[in-house]
TIDRENLUM-968658 format. One record per residue (C-alpha): residue number from 1; residue in one letter; chain; x, y, z. Coordinates in pm, 1 decimal, decimal comma. Layout:
residues N
@nr = NUM | rest = a | kette = A | xx = X | yy = Y | zz = Z
...
***
This chain:
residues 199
@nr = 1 | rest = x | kette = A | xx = 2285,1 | yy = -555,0 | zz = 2187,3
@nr = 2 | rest = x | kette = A | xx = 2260,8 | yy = -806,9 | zz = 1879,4
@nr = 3 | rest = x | kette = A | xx = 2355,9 | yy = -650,1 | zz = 1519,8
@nr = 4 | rest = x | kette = A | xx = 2125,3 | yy = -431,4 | zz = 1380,9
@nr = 5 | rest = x | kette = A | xx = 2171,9 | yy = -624,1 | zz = 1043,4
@nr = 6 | rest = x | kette = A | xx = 2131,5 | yy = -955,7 | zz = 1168,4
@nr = 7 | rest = x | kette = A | xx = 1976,1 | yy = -1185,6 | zz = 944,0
@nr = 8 | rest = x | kette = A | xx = 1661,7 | yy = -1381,2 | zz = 952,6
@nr = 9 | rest = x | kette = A | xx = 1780,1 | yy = -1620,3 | zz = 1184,8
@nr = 10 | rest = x | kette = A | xx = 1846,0 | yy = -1355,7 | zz = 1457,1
@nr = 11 | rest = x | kette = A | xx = 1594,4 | yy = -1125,0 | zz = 1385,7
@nr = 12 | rest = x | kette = A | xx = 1673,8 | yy = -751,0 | zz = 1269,6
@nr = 13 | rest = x | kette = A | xx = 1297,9 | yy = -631,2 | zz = 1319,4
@nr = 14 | rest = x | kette = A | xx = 1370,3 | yy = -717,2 | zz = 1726,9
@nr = 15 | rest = x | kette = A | xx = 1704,5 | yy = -532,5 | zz = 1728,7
@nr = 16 | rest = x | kette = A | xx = 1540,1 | yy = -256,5 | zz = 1558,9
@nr = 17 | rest = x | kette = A | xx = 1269,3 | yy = -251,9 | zz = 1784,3
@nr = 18 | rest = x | kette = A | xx = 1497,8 | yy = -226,0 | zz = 2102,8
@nr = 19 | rest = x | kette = A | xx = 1656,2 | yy = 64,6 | zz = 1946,0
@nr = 20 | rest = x | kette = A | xx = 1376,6 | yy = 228,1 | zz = 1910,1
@nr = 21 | rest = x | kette = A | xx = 1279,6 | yy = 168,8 | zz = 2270,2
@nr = 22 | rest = x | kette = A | xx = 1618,6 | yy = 279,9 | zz = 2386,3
@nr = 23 | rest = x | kette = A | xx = 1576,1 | yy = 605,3 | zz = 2230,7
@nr = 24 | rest = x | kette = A | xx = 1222,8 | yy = 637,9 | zz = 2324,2
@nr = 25 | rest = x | kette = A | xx = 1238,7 | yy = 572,1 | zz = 2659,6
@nr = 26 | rest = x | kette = A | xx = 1017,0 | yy = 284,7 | zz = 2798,3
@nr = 27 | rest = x | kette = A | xx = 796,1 | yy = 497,1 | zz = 2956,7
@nr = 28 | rest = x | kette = A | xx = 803,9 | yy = 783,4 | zz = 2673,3
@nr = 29 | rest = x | kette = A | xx = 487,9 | yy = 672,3 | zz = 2453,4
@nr = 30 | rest = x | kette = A | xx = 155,6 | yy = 596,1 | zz = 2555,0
@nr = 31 | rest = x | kette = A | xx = -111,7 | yy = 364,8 | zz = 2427,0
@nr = 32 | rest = x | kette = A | xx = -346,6 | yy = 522,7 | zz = 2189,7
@nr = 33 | rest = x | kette = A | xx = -618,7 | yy = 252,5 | zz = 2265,0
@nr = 34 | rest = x | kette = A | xx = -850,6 | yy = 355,2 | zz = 2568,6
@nr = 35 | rest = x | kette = A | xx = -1160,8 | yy = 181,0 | zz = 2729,3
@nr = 36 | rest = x | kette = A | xx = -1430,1 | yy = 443,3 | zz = 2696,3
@nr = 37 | rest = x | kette = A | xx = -1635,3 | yy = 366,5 | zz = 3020,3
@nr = 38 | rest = x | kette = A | xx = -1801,3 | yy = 16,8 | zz = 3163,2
@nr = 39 | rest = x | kette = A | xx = -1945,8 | yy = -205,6 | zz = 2878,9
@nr = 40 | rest = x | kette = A | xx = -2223,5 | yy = -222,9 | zz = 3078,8
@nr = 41 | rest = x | kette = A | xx = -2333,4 | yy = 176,6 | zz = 3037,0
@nr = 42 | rest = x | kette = A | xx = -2220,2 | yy = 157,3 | zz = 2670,1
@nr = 43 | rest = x | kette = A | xx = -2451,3 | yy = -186,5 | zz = 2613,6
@nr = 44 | rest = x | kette = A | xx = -2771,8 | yy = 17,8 | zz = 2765,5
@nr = 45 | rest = x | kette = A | xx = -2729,6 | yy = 345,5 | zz = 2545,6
@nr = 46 | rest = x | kette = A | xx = -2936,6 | yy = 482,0 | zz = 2274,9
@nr = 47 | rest = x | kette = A | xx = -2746,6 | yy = 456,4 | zz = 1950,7
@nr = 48 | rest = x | kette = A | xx = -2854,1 | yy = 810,1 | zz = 1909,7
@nr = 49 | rest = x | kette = A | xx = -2695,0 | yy = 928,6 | zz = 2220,0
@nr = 50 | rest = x | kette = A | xx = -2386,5 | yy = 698,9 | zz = 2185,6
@nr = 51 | rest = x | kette = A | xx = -2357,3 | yy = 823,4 | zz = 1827,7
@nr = 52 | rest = x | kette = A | xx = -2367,3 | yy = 1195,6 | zz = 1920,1
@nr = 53 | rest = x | kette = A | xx = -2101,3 | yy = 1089,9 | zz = 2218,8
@nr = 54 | rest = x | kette = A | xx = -1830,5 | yy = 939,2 | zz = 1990,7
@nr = 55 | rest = x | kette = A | xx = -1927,3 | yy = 1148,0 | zz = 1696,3
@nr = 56 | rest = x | kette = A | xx = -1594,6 | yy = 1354,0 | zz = 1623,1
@nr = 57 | rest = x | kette = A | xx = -1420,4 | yy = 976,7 | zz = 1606,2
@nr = 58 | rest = x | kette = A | xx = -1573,3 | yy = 941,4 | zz = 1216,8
@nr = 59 | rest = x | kette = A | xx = -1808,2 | yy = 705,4 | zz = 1075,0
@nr = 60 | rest = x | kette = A | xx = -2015,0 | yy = 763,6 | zz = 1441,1
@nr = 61 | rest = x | kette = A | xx = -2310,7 | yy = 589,5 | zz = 1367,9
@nr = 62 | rest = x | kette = A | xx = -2143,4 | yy = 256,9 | zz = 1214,8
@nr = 63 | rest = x | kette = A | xx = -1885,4 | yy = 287,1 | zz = 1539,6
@nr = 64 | rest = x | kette = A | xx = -2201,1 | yy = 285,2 | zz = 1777,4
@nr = 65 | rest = x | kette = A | xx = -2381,3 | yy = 35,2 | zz = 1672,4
@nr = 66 | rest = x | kette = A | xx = -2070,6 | yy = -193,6 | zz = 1687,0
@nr = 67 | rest = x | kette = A | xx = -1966,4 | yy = -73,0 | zz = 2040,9
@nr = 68 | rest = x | kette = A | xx = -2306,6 | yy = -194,1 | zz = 2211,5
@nr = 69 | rest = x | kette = A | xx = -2276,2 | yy = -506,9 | zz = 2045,1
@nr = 70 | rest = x | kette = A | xx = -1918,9 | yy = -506,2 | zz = 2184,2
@nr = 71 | rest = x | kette = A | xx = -2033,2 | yy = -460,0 | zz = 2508,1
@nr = 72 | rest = x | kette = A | xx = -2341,9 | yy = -695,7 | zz = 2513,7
@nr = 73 | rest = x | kette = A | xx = -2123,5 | yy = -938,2 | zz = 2369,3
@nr = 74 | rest = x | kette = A | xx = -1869,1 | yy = -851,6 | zz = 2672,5
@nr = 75 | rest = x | kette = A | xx = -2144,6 | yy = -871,0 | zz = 2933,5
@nr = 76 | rest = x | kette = A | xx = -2312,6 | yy = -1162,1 | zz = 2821,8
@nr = 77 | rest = x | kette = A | xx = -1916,8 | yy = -1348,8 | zz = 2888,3
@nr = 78 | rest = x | kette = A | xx = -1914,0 | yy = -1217,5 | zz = 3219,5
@nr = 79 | rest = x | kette = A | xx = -1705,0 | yy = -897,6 | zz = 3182,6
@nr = 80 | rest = x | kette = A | xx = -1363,9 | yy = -789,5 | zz = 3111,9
@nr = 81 | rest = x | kette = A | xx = -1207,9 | yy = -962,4 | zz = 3386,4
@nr = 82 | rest = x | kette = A | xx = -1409,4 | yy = -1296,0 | zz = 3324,4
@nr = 83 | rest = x | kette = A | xx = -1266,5 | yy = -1282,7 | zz = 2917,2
@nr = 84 | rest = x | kette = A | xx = -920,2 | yy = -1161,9 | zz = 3063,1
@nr = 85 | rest = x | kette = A | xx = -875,1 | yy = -1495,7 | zz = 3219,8
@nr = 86 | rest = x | kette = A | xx = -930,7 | yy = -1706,5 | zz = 2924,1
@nr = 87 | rest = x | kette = A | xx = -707,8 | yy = -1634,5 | zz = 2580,4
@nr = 88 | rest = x | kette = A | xx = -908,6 | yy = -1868,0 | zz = 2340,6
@nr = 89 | rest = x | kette = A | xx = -1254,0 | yy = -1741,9 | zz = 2494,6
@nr = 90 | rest = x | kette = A | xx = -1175,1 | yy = -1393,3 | zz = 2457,6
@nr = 91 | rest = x | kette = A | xx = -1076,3 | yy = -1400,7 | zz = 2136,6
@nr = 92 | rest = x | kette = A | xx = -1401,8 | yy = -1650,7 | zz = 1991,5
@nr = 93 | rest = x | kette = A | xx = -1622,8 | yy = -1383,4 | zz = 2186,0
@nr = 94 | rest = x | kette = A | xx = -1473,5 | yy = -1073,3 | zz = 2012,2
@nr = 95 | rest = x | kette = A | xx = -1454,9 | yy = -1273,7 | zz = 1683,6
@nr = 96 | rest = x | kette = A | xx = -1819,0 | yy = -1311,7 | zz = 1702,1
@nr = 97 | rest = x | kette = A | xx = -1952,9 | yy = -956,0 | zz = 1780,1
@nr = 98 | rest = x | kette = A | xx = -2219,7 | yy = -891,8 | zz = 1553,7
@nr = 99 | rest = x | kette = A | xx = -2108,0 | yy = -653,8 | zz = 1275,2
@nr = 100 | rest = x | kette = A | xx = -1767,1 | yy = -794,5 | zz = 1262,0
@nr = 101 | rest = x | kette = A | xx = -1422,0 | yy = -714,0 | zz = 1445,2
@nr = 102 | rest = x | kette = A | xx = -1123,5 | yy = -667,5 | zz = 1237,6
@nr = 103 | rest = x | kette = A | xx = -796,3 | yy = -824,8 | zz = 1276,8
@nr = 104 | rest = x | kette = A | xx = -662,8 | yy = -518,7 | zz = 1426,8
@nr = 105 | rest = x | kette = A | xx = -905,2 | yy = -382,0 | zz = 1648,9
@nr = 106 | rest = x | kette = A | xx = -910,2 | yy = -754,7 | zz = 1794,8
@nr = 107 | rest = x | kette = A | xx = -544,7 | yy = -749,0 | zz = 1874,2
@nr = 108 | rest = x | kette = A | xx = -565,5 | yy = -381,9 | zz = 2019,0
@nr = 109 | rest = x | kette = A | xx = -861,3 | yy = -499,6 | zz = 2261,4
@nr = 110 | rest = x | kette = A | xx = -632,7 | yy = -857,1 | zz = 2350,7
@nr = 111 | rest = x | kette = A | xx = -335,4 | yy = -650,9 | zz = 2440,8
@nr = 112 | rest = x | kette = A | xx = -431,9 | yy = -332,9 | zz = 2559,0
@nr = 113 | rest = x | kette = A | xx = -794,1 | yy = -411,2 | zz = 2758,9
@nr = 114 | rest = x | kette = A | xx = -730,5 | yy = -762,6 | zz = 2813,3
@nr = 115 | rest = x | kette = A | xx = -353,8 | yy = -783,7 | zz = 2862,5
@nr = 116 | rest = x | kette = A | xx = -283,7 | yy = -1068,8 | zz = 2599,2
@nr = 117 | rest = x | kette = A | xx = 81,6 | yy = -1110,3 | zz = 2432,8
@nr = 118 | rest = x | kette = A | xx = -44,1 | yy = -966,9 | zz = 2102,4
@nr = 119 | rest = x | kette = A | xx = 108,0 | yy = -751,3 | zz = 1887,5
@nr = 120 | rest = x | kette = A | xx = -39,3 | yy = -496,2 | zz = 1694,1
@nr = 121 | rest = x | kette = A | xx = -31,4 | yy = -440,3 | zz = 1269,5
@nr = 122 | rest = x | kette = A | xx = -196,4 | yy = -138,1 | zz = 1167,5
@nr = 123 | rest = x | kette = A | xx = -102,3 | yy = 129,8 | zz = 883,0
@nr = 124 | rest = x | kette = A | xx = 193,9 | yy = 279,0 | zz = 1087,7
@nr = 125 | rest = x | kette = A | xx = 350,8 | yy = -96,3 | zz = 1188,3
@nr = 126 | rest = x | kette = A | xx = 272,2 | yy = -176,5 | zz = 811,7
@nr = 127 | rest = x | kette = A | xx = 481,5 | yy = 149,9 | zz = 675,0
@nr = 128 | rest = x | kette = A | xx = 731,7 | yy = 110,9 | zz = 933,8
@nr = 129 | rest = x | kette = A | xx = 812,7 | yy = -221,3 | zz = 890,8
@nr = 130 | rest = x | kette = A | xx = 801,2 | yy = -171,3 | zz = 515,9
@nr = 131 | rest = x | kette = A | xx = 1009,8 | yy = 84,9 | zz = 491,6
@nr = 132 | rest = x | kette = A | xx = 1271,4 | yy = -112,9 | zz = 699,4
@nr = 133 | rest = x | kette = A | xx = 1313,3 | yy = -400,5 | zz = 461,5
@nr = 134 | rest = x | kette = A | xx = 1133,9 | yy = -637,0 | zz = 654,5
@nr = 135 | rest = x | kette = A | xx = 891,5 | yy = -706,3 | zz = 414,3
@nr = 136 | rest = x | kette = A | xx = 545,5 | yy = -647,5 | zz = 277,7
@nr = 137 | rest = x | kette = A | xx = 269,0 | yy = -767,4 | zz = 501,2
@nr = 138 | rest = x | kette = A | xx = 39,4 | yy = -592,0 | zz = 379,5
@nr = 139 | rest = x | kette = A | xx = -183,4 | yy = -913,9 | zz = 282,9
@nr = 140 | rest = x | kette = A | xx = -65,9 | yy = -1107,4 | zz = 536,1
@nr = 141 | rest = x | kette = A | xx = -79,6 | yy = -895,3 | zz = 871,8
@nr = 142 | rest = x | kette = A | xx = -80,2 | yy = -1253,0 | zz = 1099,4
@nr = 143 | rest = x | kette = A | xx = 232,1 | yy = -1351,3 | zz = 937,9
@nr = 144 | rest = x | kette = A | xx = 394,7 | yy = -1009,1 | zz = 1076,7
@nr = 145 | rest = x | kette = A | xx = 202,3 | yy = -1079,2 | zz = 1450,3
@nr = 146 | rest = x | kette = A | xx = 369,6 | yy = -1453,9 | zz = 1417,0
@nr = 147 | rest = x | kette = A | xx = 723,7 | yy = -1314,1 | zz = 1331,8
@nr = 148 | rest = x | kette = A | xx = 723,6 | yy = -1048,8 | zz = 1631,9
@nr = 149 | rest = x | kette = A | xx = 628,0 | yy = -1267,5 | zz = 1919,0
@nr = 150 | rest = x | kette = A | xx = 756,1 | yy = -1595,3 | zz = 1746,6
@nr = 151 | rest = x | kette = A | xx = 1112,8 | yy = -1462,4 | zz = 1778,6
@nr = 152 | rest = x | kette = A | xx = 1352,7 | yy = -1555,9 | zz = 1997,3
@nr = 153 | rest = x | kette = A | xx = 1318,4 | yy = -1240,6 | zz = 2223,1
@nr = 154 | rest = x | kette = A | xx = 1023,9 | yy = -1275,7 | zz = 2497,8
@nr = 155 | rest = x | kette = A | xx = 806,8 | yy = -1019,5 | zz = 2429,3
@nr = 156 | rest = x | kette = A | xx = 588,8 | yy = -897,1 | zz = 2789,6
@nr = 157 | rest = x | kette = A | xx = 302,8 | yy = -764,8 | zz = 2764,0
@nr = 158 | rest = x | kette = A | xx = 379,3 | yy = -405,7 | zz = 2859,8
@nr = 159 | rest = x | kette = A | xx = 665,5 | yy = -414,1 | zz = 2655,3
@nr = 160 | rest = x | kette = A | xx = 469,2 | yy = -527,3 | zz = 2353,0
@nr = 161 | rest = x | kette = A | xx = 220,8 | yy = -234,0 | zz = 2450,9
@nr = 162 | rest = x | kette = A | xx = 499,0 | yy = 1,0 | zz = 2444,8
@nr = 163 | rest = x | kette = A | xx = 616,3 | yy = -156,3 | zz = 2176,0
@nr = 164 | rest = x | kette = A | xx = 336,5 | yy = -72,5 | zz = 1915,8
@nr = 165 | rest = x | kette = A | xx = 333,9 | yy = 306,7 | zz = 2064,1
@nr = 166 | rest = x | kette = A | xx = 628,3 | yy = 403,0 | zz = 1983,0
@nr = 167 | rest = x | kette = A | xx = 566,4 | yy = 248,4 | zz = 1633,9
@nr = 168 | rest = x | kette = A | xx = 278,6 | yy = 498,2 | zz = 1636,7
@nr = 169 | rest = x | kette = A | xx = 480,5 | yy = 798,7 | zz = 1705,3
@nr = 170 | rest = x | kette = A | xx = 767,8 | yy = 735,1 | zz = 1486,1
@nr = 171 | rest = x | kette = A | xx = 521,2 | yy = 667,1 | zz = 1181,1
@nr = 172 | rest = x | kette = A | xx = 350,4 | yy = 1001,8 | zz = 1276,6
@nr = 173 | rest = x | kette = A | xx = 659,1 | yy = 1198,6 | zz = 1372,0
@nr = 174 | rest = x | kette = A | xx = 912,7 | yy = 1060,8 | zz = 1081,5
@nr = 175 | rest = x | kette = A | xx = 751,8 | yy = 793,0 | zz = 883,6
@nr = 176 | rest = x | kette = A | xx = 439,2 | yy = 977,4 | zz = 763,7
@nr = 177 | rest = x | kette = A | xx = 321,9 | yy = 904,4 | zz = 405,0
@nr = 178 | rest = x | kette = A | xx = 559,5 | yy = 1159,8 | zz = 302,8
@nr = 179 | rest = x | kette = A | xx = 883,1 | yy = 1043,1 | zz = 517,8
@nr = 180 | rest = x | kette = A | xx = 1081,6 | yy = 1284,2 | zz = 753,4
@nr = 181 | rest = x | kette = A | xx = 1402,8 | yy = 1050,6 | zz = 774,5
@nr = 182 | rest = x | kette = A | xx = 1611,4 | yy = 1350,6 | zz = 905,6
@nr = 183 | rest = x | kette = A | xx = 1672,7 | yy = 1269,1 | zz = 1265,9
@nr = 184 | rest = x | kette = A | xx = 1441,3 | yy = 946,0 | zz = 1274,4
@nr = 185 | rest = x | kette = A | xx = 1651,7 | yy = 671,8 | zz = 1514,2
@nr = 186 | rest = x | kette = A | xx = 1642,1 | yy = 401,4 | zz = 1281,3
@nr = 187 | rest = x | kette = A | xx = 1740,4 | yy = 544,6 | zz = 957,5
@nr = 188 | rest = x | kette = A | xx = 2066,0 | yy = 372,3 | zz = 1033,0
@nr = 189 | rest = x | kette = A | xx = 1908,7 | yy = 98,4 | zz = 950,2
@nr = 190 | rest = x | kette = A | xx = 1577,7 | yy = 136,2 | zz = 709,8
@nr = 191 | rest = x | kette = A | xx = 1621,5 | yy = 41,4 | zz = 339,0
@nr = 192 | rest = x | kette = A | xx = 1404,5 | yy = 296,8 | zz = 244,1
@nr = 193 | rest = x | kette = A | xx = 1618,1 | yy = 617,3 | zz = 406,2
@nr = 194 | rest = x | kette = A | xx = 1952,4 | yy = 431,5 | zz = 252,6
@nr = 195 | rest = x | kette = A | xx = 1777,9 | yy = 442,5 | zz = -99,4
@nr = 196 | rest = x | kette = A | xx = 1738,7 | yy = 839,7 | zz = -69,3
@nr = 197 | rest = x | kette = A | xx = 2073,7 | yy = 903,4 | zz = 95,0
@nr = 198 | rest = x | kette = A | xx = 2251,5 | yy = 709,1 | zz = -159,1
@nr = 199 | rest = x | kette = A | xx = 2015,8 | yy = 652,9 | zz = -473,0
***
Protein backbone atom coordinates (compact mmCIF):
# COMPACT_ATOMS: atom_id res chain seq x y z
CA UNK A 1 0.00 0.00 0.00
CA UNK A 2 1.07 3.70 -1.03
CA UNK A 3 2.38 6.03 1.99
CA UNK A 4 -0.02 7.17 4.22
CA UNK A 5 1.64 10.70 3.93
CA UNK A 6 1.80 10.90 0.38
CA UNK A 7 1.39 14.18 -0.98
CA UNK A 8 -1.12 15.75 -3.21
CA UNK A 9 0.07 14.20 -6.16
CA UNK A 10 -0.56 10.64 -4.81
CA UNK A 11 -3.34 11.21 -2.78
CA UNK A 12 -3.25 10.65 1.18
CA UNK A 13 -7.20 10.92 1.54
CA UNK A 14 -7.21 7.40 -0.82
CA UNK A 15 -4.52 5.72 1.30
CA UNK A 16 -6.37 6.73 4.26
CA UNK A 17 -9.43 5.53 3.00
CA UNK A 18 -8.05 1.94 2.23
CA UNK A 19 -6.92 1.81 5.71
CA UNK A 20 -9.88 2.38 6.95
CA UNK A 21 -11.45 -0.30 4.80
CA UNK A 22 -8.78 -2.74 5.79
CA UNK A 23 -9.63 -2.41 9.30
CA UNK A 24 -13.25 -2.28 8.73
CA UNK A 25 -13.69 -5.06 6.77
CA UNK A 26 -15.38 -4.59 3.31
CA UNK A 27 -18.34 -6.09 4.27
CA UNK A 28 -18.34 -4.63 8.02
CA UNK A 29 -20.56 -1.34 7.50
CA UNK A 30 -23.74 -0.96 5.93
CA UNK A 31 -25.41 1.80 4.01
CA UNK A 32 -27.48 4.04 6.09
CA UNK A 33 -29.56 5.16 2.97
CA UNK A 34 -32.67 2.81 2.33
CA UNK A 35 -35.53 2.95 -0.33
CA UNK A 36 -38.64 3.11 1.80
CA UNK A 37 -41.11 1.14 -0.51
CA UNK A 38 -42.13 1.63 -4.47
CA UNK A 39 -42.32 5.37 -5.50
CA UNK A 40 -45.34 4.51 -6.86
CA UNK A 41 -47.27 3.77 -3.24
CA UNK A 42 -45.34 6.75 -1.75
CA UNK A 43 -46.55 9.17 -4.93
CA UNK A 44 -50.41 8.06 -4.16
CA UNK A 45 -50.33 8.71 -0.24
CA UNK A 46 -52.01 11.23 1.82
CA UNK A 47 -49.44 13.62 3.19
CA UNK A 48 -51.23 13.03 6.39
CA UNK A 49 -50.71 9.39 6.40
CA UNK A 50 -47.16 9.59 4.90
CA UNK A 51 -46.39 12.22 7.53
CA UNK A 52 -47.60 10.10 10.49
CA UNK A 53 -45.50 7.03 8.67
CA UNK A 54 -42.07 8.78 8.63
CA UNK A 55 -42.84 10.92 11.59
CA UNK A 56 -40.04 9.83 14.20
CA UNK A 57 -37.43 10.80 11.11
CA UNK A 58 -37.92 14.83 12.19
CA UNK A 59 -39.25 17.64 10.32
CA UNK A 60 -42.16 14.82 9.06
CA UNK A 61 -44.36 16.98 7.38
CA UNK A 62 -41.62 19.02 5.25
CA UNK A 63 -39.98 15.26 4.53
CA UNK A 64 -43.49 14.12 3.11
CA UNK A 65 -44.34 16.49 1.04
CA UNK A 66 -40.88 16.24 -0.66
CA UNK A 67 -40.98 12.37 -0.88
CA UNK A 68 -44.27 12.32 -3.14
CA UNK A 69 -42.85 14.82 -5.24
CA UNK A 70 -39.79 12.51 -5.31
CA UNK A 71 -41.70 9.83 -6.39
CA UNK A 72 -44.04 11.55 -8.96
CA UNK A 73 -41.07 13.04 -10.25
CA UNK A 74 -39.55 9.28 -10.37
CA UNK A 75 -42.69 7.87 -12.00
CA UNK A 76 -43.31 10.41 -14.39
CA UNK A 77 -39.26 9.30 -15.80
CA UNK A 78 -40.29 5.89 -15.98
CA UNK A 79 -39.02 4.44 -12.66
CA UNK A 80 -35.91 3.66 -10.93
CA UNK A 81 -34.63 1.38 -13.40
CA UNK A 82 -35.57 3.73 -16.43
CA UNK A 83 -33.35 6.85 -14.43
CA UNK A 84 -30.70 4.09 -13.47
CA UNK A 85 -29.81 3.76 -17.06
CA UNK A 86 -29.16 7.30 -17.82
CA UNK A 87 -26.47 9.40 -15.45
CA UNK A 88 -27.26 12.96 -16.84
CA UNK A 89 -31.17 12.19 -16.81
CA UNK A 90 -31.20 11.03 -13.41
CA UNK A 91 -29.53 13.60 -12.02
CA UNK A 92 -31.67 16.76 -14.12
CA UNK A 93 -34.84 14.75 -12.82
CA UNK A 94 -33.81 14.72 -9.10
CA UNK A 95 -32.41 18.29 -9.53
CA UNK A 96 -35.80 19.36 -10.45
CA UNK A 97 -38.11 17.80 -7.75
CA UNK A 98 -40.28 20.37 -6.60
CA UNK A 99 -39.19 21.64 -3.16
CA UNK A 100 -35.60 21.24 -3.90
CA UNK A 101 -32.95 18.29 -3.46
CA UNK A 102 -29.78 19.06 -1.78
CA UNK A 103 -26.39 18.29 -2.91
CA UNK A 104 -26.22 15.47 -0.58
CA UNK A 105 -29.33 13.74 -0.60
CA UNK A 106 -28.79 13.80 -4.56
CA UNK A 107 -25.53 11.98 -4.34
CA UNK A 108 -26.95 9.45 -1.66
CA UNK A 109 -29.99 8.62 -4.12
CA UNK A 110 -27.16 8.42 -7.40
CA UNK A 111 -25.06 5.99 -5.50
CA UNK A 112 -27.01 4.10 -3.26
CA UNK A 113 -30.68 3.70 -5.28
CA UNK A 114 -29.34 4.29 -8.58
CA UNK A 115 -25.84 2.80 -8.46
CA UNK A 116 -23.90 5.93 -9.85
CA UNK A 117 -19.98 6.45 -9.04
CA UNK A 118 -20.78 9.24 -6.56
CA UNK A 119 -19.40 9.91 -3.52
CA UNK A 120 -20.98 11.15 -0.63
CA UNK A 121 -20.10 14.67 1.64
CA UNK A 122 -22.17 14.99 4.55
CA UNK A 123 -21.31 16.26 8.27
CA UNK A 124 -19.34 13.03 9.17
CA UNK A 125 -17.16 13.01 5.59
CA UNK A 126 -16.87 16.86 6.32
CA UNK A 127 -15.39 16.27 10.11
CA UNK A 128 -13.51 13.37 9.03
CA UNK A 129 -11.83 14.70 6.33
CA UNK A 130 -11.23 17.86 8.31
CA UNK A 131 -9.84 16.53 11.00
CA UNK A 132 -7.35 14.62 8.72
CA UNK A 133 -5.72 17.62 7.17
CA UNK A 134 -7.26 17.31 4.00
CA UNK A 135 -8.84 20.41 4.03
CA UNK A 136 -11.95 22.45 4.65
CA UNK A 137 -14.76 21.73 2.27
CA UNK A 138 -17.09 22.87 4.03
CA UNK A 139 -18.19 25.55 1.23
CA UNK A 140 -17.16 23.65 -1.40
CA UNK A 141 -18.56 19.96 -0.89
CA UNK A 142 -18.19 19.24 -5.05
CA UNK A 143 -14.65 20.08 -4.84
CA UNK A 144 -14.26 17.13 -2.11
CA UNK A 145 -16.73 14.66 -4.54
CA UNK A 146 -14.16 15.79 -7.55
CA UNK A 147 -10.97 14.98 -5.46
CA UNK A 148 -12.29 11.38 -4.30
CA UNK A 149 -13.29 9.91 -7.59
CA UNK A 150 -10.90 12.23 -9.65
CA UNK A 151 -7.93 10.39 -8.10
CA UNK A 152 -5.92 8.07 -9.51
CA UNK A 153 -7.52 5.05 -7.65
CA UNK A 154 -10.82 3.64 -9.50
CA UNK A 155 -13.35 3.98 -7.21
CA UNK A 156 -16.51 1.01 -7.89
CA UNK A 157 -19.47 1.62 -6.98
CA UNK A 158 -19.84 -0.74 -4.04
CA UNK A 159 -16.67 0.24 -2.88
CA UNK A 160 -17.57 3.90 -2.92
CA UNK A 161 -20.85 2.74 -1.03
CA UNK A 162 -18.79 1.11 1.50
CA UNK A 163 -16.70 3.70 1.35
CA UNK A 164 -18.97 6.54 2.79
CA UNK A 165 -20.25 3.88 5.59
CA UNK A 166 -17.53 3.36 7.20
CA UNK A 167 -16.96 7.19 7.16
CA UNK A 168 -20.29 7.13 9.00
CA UNK A 169 -19.28 4.84 11.71
CA UNK A 170 -15.92 6.14 12.43
CA UNK A 171 -17.41 9.82 12.73
CA UNK A 172 -20.05 8.30 15.12
CA UNK A 173 -17.83 5.82 16.93
CA UNK A 174 -14.46 8.12 17.23
CA UNK A 175 -14.88 11.31 15.41
CA UNK A 176 -18.02 12.65 17.14
CA UNK A 177 -18.15 16.43 17.80
CA UNK A 178 -16.30 15.71 20.84
CA UNK A 179 -13.44 13.25 19.35
CA UNK A 180 -12.68 9.71 20.82
CA UNK A 181 -9.12 9.39 19.07
CA UNK A 182 -8.18 6.53 21.52
CA UNK A 183 -8.21 3.45 19.39
CA UNK A 184 -9.62 5.23 16.12
CA UNK A 185 -7.49 3.46 12.96
CA UNK A 186 -6.40 6.52 11.47
CA UNK A 187 -5.11 8.57 14.22
CA UNK A 188 -1.78 7.54 12.81
CA UNK A 189 -2.41 9.72 10.47
CA UNK A 190 -5.09 12.71 11.34
CA UNK A 191 -3.62 16.20 12.08
CA UNK A 192 -6.08 16.77 14.47
CA UNK A 193 -5.21 13.55 16.98
CA UNK A 194 -1.26 14.57 16.40
CA UNK A 195 -2.15 18.16 17.71
CA UNK A 196 -3.56 16.59 21.11
CA UNK A 197 -0.92 13.90 21.47
CA UNK A 198 1.79 16.31 21.01
CA UNK A 199 0.41 19.99 21.47
Amino acid sequence: MASRNAGPGGHRGHTDAEHLLEERGEGHAKPHFRWPGQAGRIAVTGAEELSALIRPSGFYRQKSARLISFSKAVCSAGGLMALSGDEERAERVLSSISGGVGRETLTSIMLYALNFRRFVVDKYTLRVFSRLGLGDFSRNTRALEDMVLGGEREWTVDELKNYHACIVELAKEHCRKEPVCTGCPLSDACSYAMERMFP
